[in-house]
N, C-alpha and C positions, 0 to 999 in steps of 0.2 A: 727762708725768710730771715733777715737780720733785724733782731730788734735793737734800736739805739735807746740811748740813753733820751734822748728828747722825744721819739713815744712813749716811753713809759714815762717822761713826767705830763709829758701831755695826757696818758692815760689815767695818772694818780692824781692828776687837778680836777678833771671830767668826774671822776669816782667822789672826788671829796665836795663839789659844786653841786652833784647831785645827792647827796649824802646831808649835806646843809640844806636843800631844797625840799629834801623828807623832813628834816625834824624843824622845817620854821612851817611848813603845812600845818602836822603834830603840834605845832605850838598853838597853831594859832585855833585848831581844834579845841584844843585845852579852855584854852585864855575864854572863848565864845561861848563855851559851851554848845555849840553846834556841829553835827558832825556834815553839816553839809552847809553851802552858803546858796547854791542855787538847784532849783530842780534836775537841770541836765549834768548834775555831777552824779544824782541816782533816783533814777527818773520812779522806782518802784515805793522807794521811800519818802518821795516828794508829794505823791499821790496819795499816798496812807498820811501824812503830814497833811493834806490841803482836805481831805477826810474826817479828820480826827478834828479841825480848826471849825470844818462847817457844823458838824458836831456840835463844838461847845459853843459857835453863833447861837445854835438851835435853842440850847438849853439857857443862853443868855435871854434869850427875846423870850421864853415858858418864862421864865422866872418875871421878869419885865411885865409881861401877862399877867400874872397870877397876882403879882403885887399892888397893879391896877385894878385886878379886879376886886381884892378886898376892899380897898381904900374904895371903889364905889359904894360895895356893900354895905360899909360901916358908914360913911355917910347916909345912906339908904334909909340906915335903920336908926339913926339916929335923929 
């Protein structure tokens, strides 16, 4: 097989297009702070992420709870 000169720059354009397509991903990881923007990019950690969210719902609406129920008591007793 003869390789020419116009494969290989067609090769080392391919190489360096995808080489700029990793590191503006990498960027934009960075920039986000997110290592993922949608479920089906890791569906494992999407799941622990939607886990961890209903989680701290939980512990929003205890707290929410709790602070109502003082503020009746103190009314109550007052």
């Amino acid at each position: 097989m003869r390789i020419t000169n116009n494969y290989l720059s067609q090769r080392v354009t391919a190489d360096i297009q995808r080489n700029l397509s990793s590191m503006a991903d990498a960027e934009q990881k960075i920039s986000t702070g997110r290592r993922f923007d949608r479920i089906s990019e890791d569906p494992l950690a999407g799941v622990q992420v939607m886990g961890v969210d209903r989680g701290l719902r939980a512990l929003e609406q205890y707290r929410k709870n709790t602070s109502a129920a003082r503020t009746r008591s103190d009314a109550e007793e007052a």
